[in-house]
Every structure is written in structure tokens, then in C-alpha cells.
N, C-alpha and C positions, 0 to 999 in steps of 0.2 A: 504494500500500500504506500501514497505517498507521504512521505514525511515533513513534516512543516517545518521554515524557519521563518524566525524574527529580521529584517530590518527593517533600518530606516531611512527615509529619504530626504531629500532637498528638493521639493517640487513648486518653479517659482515664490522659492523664499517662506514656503512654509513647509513645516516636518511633520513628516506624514508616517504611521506606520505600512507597512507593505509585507504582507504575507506569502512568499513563495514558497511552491510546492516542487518539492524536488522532484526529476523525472522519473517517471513509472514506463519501463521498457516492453512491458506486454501490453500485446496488441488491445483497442478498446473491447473485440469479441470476448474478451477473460470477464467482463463485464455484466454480466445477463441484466438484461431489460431497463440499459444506460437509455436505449434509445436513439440511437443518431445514425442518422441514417447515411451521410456523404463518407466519402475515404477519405480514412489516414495515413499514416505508416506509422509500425513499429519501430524499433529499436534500431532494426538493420536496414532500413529505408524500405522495406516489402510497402506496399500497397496492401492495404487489409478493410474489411468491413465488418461494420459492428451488426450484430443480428436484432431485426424489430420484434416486437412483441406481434405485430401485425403485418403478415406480408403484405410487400406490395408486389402488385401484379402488371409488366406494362403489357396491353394490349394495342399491337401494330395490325392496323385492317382500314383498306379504303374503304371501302362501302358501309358508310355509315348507317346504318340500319344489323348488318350482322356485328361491327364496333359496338354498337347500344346494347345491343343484344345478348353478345358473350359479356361485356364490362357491368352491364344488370345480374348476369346470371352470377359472377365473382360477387360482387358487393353483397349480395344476398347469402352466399356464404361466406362470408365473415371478412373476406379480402378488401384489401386497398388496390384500386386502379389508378393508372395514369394511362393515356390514349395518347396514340398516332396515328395520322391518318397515309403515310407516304414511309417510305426507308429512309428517307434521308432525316424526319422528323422521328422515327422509330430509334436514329442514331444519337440522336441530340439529345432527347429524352434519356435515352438509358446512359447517356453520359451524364446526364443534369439530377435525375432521379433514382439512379441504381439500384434498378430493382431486384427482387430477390427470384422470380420469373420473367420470362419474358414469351409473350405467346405472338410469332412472327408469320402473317401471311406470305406467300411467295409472292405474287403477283399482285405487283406495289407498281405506282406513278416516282416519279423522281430517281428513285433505286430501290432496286427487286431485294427482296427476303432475303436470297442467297447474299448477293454482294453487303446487305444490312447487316449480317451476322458475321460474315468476317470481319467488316469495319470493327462491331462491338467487340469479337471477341481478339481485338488488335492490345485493349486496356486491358490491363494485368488485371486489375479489378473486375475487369467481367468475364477472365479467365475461365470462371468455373460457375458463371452463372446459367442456370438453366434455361436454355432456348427452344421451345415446344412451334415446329413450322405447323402451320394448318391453313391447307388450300385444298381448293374442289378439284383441280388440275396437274394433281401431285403423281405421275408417271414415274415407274421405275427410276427413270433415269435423273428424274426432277428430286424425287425423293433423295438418289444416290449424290446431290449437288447437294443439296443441302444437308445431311451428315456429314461430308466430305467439309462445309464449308463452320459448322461447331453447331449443328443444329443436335438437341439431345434424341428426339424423337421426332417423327413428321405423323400427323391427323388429318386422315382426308374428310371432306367435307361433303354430305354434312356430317357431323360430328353427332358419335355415340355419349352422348352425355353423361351418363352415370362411370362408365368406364374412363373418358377424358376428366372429369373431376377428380376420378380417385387417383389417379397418375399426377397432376396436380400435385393434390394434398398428400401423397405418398413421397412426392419428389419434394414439397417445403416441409415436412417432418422428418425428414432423411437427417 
């Protein structure tokens, strides 16, 4: 834990007590339910993130109607969402909001699923984050692009709901 010391300071001519807290080298995740959700680094410069009490979920889908759709069905079970409507917006998100899923359509405006997921999984921080592809259009070969490019699973559409929930919540309780 960290250890506290006393000084004091000269700030603009008046003395002040100042409380610092000497550094604590493990990562914030030693922490359970600090809450904070952006990266840090540990000790040795690693990139780390600390675990929410409440996952958040981003959901990348142009078609605004299945976007509502699956992002209604998460919130209703207990998740936090953040949306994107395009890959290139799907990339800025999961860099701005780090979420602890990411469920990636292939077939996106701006930049496709595939190219969105190696961009994300470019940041050591989303290294190991889960990326579930789900498209109506998902071909052997489409499928094999995106594992190939850090997708964990690919879900064709339409989607078996009780079974893609439990892969979900299997894979944020993991």
C-alpha cells in the first residue's frame, strides 16, 4: 500500500502542508472495484487496465436500427454501451472508451470490421481485448479475415441470442 509522507511547501509565499504518497508499482487491476476505466502503466511502463464493476460493451454497426437493437438488448442485461456507427469511429471509441468487449460488424462505411480490428488490436491495451465480429455476410473466407485479423469469434446474422449472450457473459466473467 502507499505510504504517506509529510512536507512542506513555499506556494506563492504561503506554507502549505503537502501530502505525498509514495509510488505503489502494481498495476491499478491489484485494485478491485477502484473503478477507472482509461490506461495506465505499471511499474515497468506495460500498459494495463483496471477492471469495472460494470462492463462496458462497445457496439460497432451501421445500420442503426440492429445498433439500437443489440445496444437495448446489453443494457437490459446489466451492461454499459458505447456505439459506433462506421470503423473508423468503432477505432476512436475503443481508443477513447476501452472497453472490456467489443462486438464488430464486418461490413462498415469509412473502414470494414476486419481493417477496425487490427487498427484496435495495434494498442497494447486492447491486446487482449475481446472482439466478437457479427455480420449476415460472414463467408468462410470473410470469417477466416477476421480471426486472422484479432477477431475472438465471428456471429452470423441473424444472431442466436441466448447462445451469443452466454459467450458474452462467459467471455466478461472469464
Amino acid at each position: 500500500m502507499a505510504a504517506n509522507s509529510q512536507e512542506e511547501c513555499n506556494l506563492k509565499g504561503e506554507r502549505a502542508q503537502v501530502n505525498r504518497a509514495k509510488f505503489d508499482p502494481r498495476p491499478l487491476t491489484s485494485f478491485p472495484g477502484c473503478g477507472v476505466s482509461a490506461p495506465c502503466r505499471n511499474f515497468f511502463g506495460e500498459e494495463t487496465m483496471a477492471k469495472r464493476e460494470t462492463p462496458l460493451i462497445l457496439v460497432v454497426e451501421d445500420y442503426p436500427d440492429t445498433r439500437s437493437l443489440l445496444s437495448s438488448l446489453l443494457r437490459s442485461k446489466g451492461y454499459m454501451v458505447v456505439e459506433a456507427s462506421d470503423g473508423k469511429e468503432g477505432v476512436q471509441q475503443a481508443n477513447r472508451t476501452n472497453p472490456d468487449l467489443i462486438l464488430m460488424d464486418l461490413a462498415l462505411p469509412e473502414l470494414d470490421g476486419v481493417e477496425a480490428t487490427r487498427q484496435i488490436r495495434q494498442r497494447n491495451v486492447h491486446s487482449k481485448t475481446p472482439i466478437f465480429a457479427v455480420s449476415a455476410f460472414a463467408t468462410s473466407d470473410v470469417q477466416q479475415d477476421a480471426l486472422d485479423a484479432g477477431c475472438n469469434e465471428v456471429f452470423t446474422k441473424p444472431l442466436e441470442i441466448e447462445p451469443f449472450l452466454g459467450k458474452i457473459r462467459a467471455t466478461l466473467n472469464a
